[in-house]
C-alpha positions in Angstrom: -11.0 -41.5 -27.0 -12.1 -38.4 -25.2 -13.4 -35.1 -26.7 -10.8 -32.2 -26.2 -12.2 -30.0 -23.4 -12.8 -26.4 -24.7 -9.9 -24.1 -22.6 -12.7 -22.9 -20.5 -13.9 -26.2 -19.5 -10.8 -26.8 -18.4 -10.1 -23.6 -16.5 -13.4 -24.0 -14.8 -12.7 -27.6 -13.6 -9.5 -26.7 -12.1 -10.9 -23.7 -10.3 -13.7 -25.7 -8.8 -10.8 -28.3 -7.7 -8.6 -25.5 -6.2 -11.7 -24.3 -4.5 -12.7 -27.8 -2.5 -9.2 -27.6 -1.7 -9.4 -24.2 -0.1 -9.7 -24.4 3.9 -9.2 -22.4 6.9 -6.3 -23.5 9.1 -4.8 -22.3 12.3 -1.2 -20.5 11.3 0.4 -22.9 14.1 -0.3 -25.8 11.6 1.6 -24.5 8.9 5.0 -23.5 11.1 7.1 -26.5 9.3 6.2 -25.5 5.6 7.1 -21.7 6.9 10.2 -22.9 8.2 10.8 -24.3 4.8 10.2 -21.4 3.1 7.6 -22.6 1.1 4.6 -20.2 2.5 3.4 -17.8 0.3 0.9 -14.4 2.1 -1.7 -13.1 -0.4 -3.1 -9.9 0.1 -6.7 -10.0 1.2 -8.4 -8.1 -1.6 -7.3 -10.6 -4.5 -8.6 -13.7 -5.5 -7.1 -16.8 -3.7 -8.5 -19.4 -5.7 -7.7 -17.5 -9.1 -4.3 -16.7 -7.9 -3.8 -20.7 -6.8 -5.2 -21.0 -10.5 -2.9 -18.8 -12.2 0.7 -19.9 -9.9 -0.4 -24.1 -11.1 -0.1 -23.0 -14.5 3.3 -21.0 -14.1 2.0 -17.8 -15.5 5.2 -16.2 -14.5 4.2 -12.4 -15.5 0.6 -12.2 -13.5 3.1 -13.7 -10.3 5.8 -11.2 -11.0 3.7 -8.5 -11.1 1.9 -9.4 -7.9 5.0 -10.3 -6.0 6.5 -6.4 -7.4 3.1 -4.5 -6.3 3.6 -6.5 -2.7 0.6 -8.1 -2.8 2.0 -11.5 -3.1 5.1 -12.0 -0.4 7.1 -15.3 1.1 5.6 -14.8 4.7 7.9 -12.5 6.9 9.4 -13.7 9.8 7.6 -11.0 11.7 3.9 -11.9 10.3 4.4 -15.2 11.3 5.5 -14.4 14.8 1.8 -12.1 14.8 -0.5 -15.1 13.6 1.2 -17.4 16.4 0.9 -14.8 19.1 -2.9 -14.0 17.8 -3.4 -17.8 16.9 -4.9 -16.6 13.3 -6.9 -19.0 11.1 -5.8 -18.4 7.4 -7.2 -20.0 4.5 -4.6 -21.7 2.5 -4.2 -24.2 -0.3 -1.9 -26.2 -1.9 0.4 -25.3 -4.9 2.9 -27.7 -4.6 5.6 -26.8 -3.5 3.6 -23.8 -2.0 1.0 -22.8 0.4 -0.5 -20.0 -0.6 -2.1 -18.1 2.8 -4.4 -15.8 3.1 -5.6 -13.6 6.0 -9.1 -12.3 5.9 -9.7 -11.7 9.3 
């Protein structure tokens, strides 16, 4: 039987996996999960590993009040039009079933 992990132990393990999970990728890579709607922009200035951390756990208040201060947004039709025109690099990761992007050029 295993030893229950402290809460912090845990929230330290999934942060360092959401980190090696964290990559740059060009913008064009990502045009069929945009086209599914499943792209999510973060605004440069927060955290994209913490916010990855807090979105896999559902914390529906900290999302809500990103998505109402605009600094978490579905990717605008416009934006994405930009980053193919400028061929951006984003970094991204995975939170199924979104990609959460982030420009920090």
């Amino acid at each position: 039987m295993q030893p229950i992990e402290p809460l912090e132990d845990q929230n330290a393990l999934e942060r360092a996996r959401l980190n090696q999970e964290t990559a740059r990728i060009p913008w064009r890579e990502l045009q069929r999960f945009f086209a599914q709607g499943r792209v999510i922009a973060v605004d440069p200035r927060l955290d994209l590993v913490e916010l990855a951390l807090q979105c896999s756990r559902d914390e529906a208040q900290v999302i809500a009040a990103e998505l109402e201060h605009g600094r978490l947004a579905p990717v605008s039709d416009a934006q994405a039009r930009a980053w193919l025109t400028a061929d951006t690099e984003l970094w991204a990761v995975v939170v199924k079933p979104w990609v959460l992007v982030q420009d920090r050029s």
